[in-house]
MARNU-315798 format. One line per 2 residues: number of its first residue (from 1); their letters; for each residue y, x, z of N, C-alpha, C. Coordinates in nm, 3 decimals. Each point is the difference from the previous one (the first is absolute). Layout:
% MARNU-315798
NUM> A> Y:X:Z:Y:X:Z:Y:X:Z; ...
END
This chain:
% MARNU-315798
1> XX> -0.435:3.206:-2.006:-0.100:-0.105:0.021:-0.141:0.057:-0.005; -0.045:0.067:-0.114:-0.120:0.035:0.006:-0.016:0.126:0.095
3> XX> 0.094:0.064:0.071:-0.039:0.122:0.098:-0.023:-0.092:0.133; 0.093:-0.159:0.017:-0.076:-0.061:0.096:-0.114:-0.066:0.020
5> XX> -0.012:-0.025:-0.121:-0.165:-0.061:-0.043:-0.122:0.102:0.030; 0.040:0.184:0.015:-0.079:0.048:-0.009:-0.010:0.048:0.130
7> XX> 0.124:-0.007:0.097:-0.017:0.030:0.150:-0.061:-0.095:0.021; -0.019:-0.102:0.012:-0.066:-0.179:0.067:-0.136:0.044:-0.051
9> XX> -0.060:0.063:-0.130:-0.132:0.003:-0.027:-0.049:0.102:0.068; 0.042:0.127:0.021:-0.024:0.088:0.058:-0.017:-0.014:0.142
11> XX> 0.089:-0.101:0.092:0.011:-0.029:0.147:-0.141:-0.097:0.028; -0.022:-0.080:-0.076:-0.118:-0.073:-0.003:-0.139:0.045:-0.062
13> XX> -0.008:0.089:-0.065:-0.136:0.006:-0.055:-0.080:0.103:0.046; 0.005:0.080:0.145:-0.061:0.025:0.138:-0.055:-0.113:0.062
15> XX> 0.114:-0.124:0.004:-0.080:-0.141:0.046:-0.115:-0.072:-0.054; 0.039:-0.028:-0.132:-0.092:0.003:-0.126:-0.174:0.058:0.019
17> XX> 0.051:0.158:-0.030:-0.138:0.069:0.008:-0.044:-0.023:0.098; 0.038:-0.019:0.099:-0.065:0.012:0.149:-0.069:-0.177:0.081
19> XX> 0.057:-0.097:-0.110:-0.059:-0.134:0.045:-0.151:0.028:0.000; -0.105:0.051:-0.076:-0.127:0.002:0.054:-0.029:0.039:0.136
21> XX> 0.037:0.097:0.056:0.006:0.070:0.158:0.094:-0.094:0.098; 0.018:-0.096:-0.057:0.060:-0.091:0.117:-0.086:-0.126:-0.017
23> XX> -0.044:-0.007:-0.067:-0.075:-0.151:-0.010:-0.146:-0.017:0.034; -0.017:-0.080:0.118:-0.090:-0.079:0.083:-0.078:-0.082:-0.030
25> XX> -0.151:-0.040:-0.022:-0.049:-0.115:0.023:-0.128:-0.010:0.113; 0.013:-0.150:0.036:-0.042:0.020:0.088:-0.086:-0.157:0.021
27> XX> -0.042:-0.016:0.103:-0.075:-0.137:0.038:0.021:-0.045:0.143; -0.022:-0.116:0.033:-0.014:-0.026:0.184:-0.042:-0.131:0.014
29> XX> -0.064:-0.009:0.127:-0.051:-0.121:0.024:0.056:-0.066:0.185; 0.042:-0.040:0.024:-0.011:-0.024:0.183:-0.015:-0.210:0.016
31> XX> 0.034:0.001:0.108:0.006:-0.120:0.071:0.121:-0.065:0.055; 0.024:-0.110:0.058:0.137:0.000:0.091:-0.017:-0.144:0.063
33> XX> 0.151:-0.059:0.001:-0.006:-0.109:0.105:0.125:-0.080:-0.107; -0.052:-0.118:-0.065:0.135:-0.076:-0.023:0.026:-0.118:0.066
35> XX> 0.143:-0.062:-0.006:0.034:-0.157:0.036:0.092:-0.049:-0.085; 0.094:-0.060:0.010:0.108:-0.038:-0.039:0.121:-0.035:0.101
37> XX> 0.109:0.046:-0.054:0.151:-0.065:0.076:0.039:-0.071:-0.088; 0.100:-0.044:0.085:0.100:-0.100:-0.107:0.067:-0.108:0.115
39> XX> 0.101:-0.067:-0.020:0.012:-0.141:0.136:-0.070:-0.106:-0.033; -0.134:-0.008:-0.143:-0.100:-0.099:0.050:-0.143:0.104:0.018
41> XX> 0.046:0.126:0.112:-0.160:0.038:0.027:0.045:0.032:0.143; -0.035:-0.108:0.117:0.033:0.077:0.106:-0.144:0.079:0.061
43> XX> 0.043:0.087:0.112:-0.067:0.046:0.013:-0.118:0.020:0.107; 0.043:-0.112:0.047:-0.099:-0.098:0.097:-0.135:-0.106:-0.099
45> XX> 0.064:0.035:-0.117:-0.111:-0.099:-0.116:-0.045:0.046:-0.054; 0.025:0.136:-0.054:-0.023:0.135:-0.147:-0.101:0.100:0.133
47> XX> -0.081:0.006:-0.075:-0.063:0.153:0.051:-0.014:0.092:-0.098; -0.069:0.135:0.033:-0.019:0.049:-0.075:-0.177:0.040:-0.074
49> XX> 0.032:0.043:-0.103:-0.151:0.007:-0.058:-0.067:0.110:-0.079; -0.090:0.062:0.022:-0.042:0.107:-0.075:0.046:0.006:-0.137
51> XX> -0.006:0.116:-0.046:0.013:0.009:-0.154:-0.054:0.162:-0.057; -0.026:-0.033:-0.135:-0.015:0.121:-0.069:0.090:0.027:-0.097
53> XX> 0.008:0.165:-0.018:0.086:0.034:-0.128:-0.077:0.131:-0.031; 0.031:0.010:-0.145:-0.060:0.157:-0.048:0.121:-0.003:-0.184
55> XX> -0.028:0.121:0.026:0.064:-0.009:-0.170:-0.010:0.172:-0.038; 0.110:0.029:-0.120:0.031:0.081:-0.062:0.140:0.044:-0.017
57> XX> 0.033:0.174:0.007:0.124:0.064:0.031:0.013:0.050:-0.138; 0.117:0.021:0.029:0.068:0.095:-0.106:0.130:0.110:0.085
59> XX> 0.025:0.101:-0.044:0.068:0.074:0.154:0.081:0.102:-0.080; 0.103:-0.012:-0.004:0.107:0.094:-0.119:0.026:0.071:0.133
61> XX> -0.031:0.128:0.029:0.105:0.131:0.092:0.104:0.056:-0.089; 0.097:-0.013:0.013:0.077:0.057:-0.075:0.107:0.082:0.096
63> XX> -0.002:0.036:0.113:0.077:0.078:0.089:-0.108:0.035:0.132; 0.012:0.100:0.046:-0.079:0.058:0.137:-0.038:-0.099:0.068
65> XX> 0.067:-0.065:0.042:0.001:-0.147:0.106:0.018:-0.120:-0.019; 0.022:-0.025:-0.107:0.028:-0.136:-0.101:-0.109:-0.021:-0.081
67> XX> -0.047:-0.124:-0.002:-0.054:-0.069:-0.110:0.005:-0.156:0.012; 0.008:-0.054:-0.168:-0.074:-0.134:-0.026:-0.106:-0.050:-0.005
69> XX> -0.064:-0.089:0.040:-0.093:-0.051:-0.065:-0.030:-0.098:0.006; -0.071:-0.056:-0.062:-0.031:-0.137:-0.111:-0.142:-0.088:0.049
71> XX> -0.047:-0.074:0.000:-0.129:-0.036:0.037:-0.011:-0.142:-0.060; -0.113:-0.024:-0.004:-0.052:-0.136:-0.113:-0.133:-0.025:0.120
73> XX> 0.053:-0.112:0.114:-0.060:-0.043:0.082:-0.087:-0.141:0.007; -0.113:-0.026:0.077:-0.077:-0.153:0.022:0.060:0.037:0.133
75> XX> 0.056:-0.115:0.034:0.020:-0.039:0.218:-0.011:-0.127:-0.024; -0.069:-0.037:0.132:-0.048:-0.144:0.076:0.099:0.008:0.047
77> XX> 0.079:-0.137:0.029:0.086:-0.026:0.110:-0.039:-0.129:0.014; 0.097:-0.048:0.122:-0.051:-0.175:0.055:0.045:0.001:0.179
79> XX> -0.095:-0.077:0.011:0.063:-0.040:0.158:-0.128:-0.100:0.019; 0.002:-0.048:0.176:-0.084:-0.087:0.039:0.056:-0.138:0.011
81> XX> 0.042:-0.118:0.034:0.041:-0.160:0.036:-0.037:-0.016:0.130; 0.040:-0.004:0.134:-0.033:-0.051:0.073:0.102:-0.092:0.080
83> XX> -0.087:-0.077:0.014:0.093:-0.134:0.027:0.132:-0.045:-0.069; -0.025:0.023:-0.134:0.178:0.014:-0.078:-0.001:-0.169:-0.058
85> XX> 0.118:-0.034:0.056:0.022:-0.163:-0.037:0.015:-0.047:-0.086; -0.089:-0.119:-0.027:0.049:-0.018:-0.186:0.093:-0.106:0.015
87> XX> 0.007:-0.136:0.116:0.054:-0.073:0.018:0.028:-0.019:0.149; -0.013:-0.163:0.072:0.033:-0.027:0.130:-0.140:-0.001:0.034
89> XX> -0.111:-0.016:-0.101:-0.134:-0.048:0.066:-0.118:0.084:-0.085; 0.039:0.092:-0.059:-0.073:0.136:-0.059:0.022:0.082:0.040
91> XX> -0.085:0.137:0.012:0.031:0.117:-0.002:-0.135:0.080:-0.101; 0.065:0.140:0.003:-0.151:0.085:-0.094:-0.012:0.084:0.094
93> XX> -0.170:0.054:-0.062:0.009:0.103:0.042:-0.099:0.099:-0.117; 0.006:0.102:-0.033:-0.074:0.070:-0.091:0.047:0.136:-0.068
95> XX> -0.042:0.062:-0.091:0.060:0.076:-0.042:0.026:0.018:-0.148; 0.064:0.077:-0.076:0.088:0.018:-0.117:-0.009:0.149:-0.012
97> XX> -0.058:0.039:-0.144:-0.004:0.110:-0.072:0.072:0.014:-0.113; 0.108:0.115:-0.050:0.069:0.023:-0.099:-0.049:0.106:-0.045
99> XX> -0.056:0.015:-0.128:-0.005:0.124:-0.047:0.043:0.057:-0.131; 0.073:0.101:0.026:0.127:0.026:-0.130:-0.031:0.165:-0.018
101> XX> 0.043:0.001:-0.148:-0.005:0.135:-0.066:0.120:0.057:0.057; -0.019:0.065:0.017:0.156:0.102:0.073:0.055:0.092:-0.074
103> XX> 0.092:0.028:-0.028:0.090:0.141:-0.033:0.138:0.043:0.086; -0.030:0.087:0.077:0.096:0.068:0.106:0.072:0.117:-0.087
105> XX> 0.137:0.004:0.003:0.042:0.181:-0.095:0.096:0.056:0.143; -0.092:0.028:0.109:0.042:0.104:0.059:0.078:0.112:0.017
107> XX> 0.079:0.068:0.076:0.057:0.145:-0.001:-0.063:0.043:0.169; -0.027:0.132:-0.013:-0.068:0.075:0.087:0.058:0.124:0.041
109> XX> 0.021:0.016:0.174:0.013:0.142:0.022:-0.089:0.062:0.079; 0.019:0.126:-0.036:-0.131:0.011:0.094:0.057:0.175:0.095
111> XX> -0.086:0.060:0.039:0.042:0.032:0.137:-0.094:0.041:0.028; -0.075:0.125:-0.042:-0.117:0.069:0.036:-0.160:-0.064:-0.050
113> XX> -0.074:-0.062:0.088:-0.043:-0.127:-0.047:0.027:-0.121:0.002; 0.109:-0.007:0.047:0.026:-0.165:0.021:0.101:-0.010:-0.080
115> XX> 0.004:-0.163:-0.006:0.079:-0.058:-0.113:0.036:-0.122:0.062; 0.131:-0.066:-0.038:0.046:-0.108:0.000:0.049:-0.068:-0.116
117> XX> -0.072:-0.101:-0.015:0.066:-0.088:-0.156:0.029:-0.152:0.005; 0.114:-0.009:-0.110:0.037:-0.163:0.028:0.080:-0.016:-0.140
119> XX> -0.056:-0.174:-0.020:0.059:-0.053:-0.106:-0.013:-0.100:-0.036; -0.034:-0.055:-0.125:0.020:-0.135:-0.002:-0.163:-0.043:-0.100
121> XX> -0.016:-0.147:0.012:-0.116:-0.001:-0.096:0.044:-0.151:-0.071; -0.114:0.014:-0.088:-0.014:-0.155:-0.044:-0.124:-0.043:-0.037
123> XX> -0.079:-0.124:0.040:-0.118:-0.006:-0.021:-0.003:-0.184:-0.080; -0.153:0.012:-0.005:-0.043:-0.097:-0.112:-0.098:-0.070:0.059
125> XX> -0.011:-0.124:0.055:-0.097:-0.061:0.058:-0.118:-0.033:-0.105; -0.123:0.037:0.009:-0.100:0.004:-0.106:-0.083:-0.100:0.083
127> XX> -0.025:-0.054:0.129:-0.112:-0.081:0.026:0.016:-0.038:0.141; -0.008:-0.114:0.060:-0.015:-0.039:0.132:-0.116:-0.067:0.041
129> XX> 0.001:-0.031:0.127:-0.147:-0.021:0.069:0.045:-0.063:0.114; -0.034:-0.121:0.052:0.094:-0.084:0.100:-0.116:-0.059:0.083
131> XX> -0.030:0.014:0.134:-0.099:-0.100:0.030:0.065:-0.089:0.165; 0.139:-0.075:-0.019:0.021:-0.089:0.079:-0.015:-0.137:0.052
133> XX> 0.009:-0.066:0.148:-0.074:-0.102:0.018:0.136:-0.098:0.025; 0.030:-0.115:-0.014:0.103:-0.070:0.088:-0.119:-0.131:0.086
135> XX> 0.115:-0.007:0.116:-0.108:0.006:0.137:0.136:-0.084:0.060; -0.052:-0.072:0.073:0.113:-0.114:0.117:0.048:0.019:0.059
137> XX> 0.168:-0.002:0.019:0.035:0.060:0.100:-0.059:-0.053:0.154; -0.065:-0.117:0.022:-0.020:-0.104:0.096:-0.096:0.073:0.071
139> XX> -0.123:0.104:-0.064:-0.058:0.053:0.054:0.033:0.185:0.004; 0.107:0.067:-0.009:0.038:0.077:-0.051:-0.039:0.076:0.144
141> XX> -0.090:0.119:0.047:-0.028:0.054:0.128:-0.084:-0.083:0.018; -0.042:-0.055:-0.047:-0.143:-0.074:0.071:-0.122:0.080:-0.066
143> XX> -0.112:0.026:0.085:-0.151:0.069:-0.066:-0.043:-0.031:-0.080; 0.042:-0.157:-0.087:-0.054:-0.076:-0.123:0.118:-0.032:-0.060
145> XX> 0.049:0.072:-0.047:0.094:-0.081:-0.049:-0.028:-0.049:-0.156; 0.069:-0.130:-0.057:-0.018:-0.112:-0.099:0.023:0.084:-0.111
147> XX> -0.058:0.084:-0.077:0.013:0.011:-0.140:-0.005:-0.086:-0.116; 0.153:-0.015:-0.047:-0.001:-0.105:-0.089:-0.002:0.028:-0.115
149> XX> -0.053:0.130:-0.094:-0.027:0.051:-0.113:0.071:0.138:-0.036; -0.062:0.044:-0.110:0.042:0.134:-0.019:0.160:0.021:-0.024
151> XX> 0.098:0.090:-0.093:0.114:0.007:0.037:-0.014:0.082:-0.145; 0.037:-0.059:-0.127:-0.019:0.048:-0.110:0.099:0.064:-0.041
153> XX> 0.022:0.149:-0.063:0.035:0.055:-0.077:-0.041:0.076:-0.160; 0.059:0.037:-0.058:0.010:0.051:-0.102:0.108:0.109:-0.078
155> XX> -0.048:0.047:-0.065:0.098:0.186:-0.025:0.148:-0.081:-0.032; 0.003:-0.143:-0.095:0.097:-0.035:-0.023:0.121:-0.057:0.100
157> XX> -0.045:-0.024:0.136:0.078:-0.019:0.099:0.092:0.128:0.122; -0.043:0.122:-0.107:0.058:0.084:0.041:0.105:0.144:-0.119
159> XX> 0.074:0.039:0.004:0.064:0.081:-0.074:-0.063:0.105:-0.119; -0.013:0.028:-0.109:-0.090:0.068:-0.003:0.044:0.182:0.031
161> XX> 0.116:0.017:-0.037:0.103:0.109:0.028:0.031:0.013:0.163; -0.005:0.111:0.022:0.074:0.053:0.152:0.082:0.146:-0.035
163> XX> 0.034:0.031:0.127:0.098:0.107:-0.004:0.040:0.038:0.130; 0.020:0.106:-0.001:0.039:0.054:0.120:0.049:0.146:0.099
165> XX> -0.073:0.030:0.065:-0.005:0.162:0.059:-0.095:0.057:-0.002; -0.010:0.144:0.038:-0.087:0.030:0.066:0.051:0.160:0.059
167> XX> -0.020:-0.008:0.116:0.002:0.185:0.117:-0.103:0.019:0.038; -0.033:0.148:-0.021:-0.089:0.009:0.110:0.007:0.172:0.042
169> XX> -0.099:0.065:0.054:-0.026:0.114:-0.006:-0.130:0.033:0.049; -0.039:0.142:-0.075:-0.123:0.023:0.054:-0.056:0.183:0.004
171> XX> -0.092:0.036:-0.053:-0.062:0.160:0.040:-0.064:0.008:-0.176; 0.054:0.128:-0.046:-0.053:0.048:-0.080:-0.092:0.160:-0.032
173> XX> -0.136:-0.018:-0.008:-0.037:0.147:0.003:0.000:0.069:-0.141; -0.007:0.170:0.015:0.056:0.032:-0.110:-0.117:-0.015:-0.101
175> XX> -0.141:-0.013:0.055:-0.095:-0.115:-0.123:-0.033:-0.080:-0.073; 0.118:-0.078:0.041:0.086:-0.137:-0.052:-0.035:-0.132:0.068
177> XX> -0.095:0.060:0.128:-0.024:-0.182:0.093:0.080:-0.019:0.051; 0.030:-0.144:0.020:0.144:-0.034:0.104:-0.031:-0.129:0.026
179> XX> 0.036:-0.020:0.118:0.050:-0.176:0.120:0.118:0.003:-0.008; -0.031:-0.106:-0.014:0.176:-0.083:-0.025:0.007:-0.162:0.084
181> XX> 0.107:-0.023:0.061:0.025:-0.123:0.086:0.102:-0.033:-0.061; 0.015:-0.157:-0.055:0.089:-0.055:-0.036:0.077:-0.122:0.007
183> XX> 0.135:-0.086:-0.029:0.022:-0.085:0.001:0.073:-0.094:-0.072; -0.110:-0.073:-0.058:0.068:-0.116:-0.109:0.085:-0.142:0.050
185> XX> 0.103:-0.021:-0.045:0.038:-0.052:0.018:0.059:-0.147:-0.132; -0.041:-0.092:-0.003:0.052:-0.069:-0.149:0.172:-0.057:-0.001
187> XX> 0.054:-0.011:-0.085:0.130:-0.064:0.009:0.054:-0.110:-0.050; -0.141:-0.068:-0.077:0.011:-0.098:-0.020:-0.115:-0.111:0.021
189> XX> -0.008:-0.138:0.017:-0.064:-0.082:0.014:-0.136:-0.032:-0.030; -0.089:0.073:0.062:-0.149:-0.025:-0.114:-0.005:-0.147:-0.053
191> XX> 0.021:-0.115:0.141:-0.019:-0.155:-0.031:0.083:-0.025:-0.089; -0.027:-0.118:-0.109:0.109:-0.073:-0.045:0.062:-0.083:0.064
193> XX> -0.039:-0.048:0.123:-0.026:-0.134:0.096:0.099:0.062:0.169; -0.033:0.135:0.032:0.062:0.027:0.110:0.066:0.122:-0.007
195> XX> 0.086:0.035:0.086:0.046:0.143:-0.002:-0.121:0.066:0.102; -0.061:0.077:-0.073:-0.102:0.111:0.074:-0.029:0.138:-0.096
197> XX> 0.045:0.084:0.076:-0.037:0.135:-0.074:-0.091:0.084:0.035; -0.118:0.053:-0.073:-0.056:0.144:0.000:0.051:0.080:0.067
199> XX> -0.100:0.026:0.131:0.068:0.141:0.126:-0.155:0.088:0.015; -0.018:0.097:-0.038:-0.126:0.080:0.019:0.038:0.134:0.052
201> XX> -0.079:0.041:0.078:-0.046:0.149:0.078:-0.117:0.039:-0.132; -0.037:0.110:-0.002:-0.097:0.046:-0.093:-0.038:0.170:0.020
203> XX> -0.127:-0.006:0.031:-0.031:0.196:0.051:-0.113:0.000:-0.121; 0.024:0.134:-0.029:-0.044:0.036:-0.134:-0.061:0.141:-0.021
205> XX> -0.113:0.050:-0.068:-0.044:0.091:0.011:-0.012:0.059:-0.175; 0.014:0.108:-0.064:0.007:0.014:-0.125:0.002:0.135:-0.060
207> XX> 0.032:0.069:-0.093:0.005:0.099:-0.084:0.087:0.026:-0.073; 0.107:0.102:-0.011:0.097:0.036:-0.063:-0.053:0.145:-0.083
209> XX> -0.096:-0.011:-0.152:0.018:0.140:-0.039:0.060:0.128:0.020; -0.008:0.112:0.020:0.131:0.063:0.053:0.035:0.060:-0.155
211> XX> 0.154:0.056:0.062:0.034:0.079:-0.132:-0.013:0.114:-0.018; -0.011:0.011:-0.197:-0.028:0.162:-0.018:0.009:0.119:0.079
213> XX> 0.187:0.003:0.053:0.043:0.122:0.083:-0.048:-0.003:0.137; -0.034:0.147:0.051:-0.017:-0.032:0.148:0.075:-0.101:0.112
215> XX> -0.100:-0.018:0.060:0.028:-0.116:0.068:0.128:0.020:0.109; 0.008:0.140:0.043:0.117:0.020:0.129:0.164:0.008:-0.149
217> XX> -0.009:-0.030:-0.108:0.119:-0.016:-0.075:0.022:-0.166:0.013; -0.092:-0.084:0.042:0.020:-0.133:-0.037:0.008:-0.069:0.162
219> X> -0.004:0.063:0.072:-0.023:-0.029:0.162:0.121:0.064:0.111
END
């Protein structure tokens, strides 16, 4: 027992010593495009809408071409309303902002400078921002059409938890800047009220510290 206790310590504590020379931090900031799916977001009614994201990495290398990493994210997501029916003689139109703390735990390969990564996240809705109109259907395509008052929401009419995916890939230099293109996807319901999920594109620009050892050992 204890000569196996001492092969297992011995096989691991190269791994051990060597976690400083694999470990990453880093920052990024980019832009993207969100909407929502779901079978109450069609897509003749949902557009899509700018957004921002930026956050903070964490980046375990622990093999030549392998790594994890971790990130503690802000992303905007949302969508636009156009012409989306509330009844036989309403419709909206406007837009809807979600914005949630993110945490993605990634796996990464990479491939000279490039990398491909995918995984799963879960986020935390911290604040929304809604500015929709409901409007007649009677004049609905008309140059004036009848605005019959605003279209009220609140953080409580929506989930505060999400979850989901995320792939993407992008270019890493051995200085540690890198673009990255990605895609979120949610898997569950932001509304309490409809089935509609979180779908975002997101391009990103950022900083990966590099590590201790030369860089053509980690590339």
């Amino acid at each position: 027992m204890k000569k196996t206790i001492t092969i297992i310590a011995l096989t691991f504590l190269p791994l051990l010593t060597a976690q400083a020379q694999y470990t990453r931090f880093g920052a990024k900031v980019g832009g993207g495009f969100t909407h929502a799916v779901g079978s109450d977001a069609p897509s003749d009614e949902i557009r899509h809408i700018a957004s921002l994201n930026a956050g903070f990495i964490y980046s375990y290398e622990f093999v030549s071409a392998l790594a994890v990493q971790a990130e503690l994210n802000y992303a905007e997501k949302g969508f636009v309303y156009e012409g989306y029916p509330l009844n036989d003689d309403e419709y909206m139109d406007g837009d809807i902002r979600l914005r949630y703390i993110e945490l993605p735990l990634l796996a990464k390969i990479r491939k000279g400078g490039l990398f491909a990564e995918a995984g799963p996240y879960v986020a935390y809705l911290v604040d929304e921002y809604s500015q929709t109109d409901r409007l007649s259907s009677t004049n609905q395509g008309s140059s004036s059409p009848v605005v019959l008052g605003p279209q009220e929401y609140s953080i409580n009419d929506f989930n505060r938890f999400d979850y989901g995916y995320t792939v993407g890939v992008g270019i890493i230099m051995d200085n540690g800047f890198f673009l990255s293109v990605r895609n979120t996807g949610g898997l569950r319901s932001f509304s309490k009220n409809l089935t509609q999920r979180n779908m975002a594109w997101q391009l990103s620009i950022g900083y990966l510290r590099p590590p201790q050892q030369p860089a053509n050992l980690m590339y």
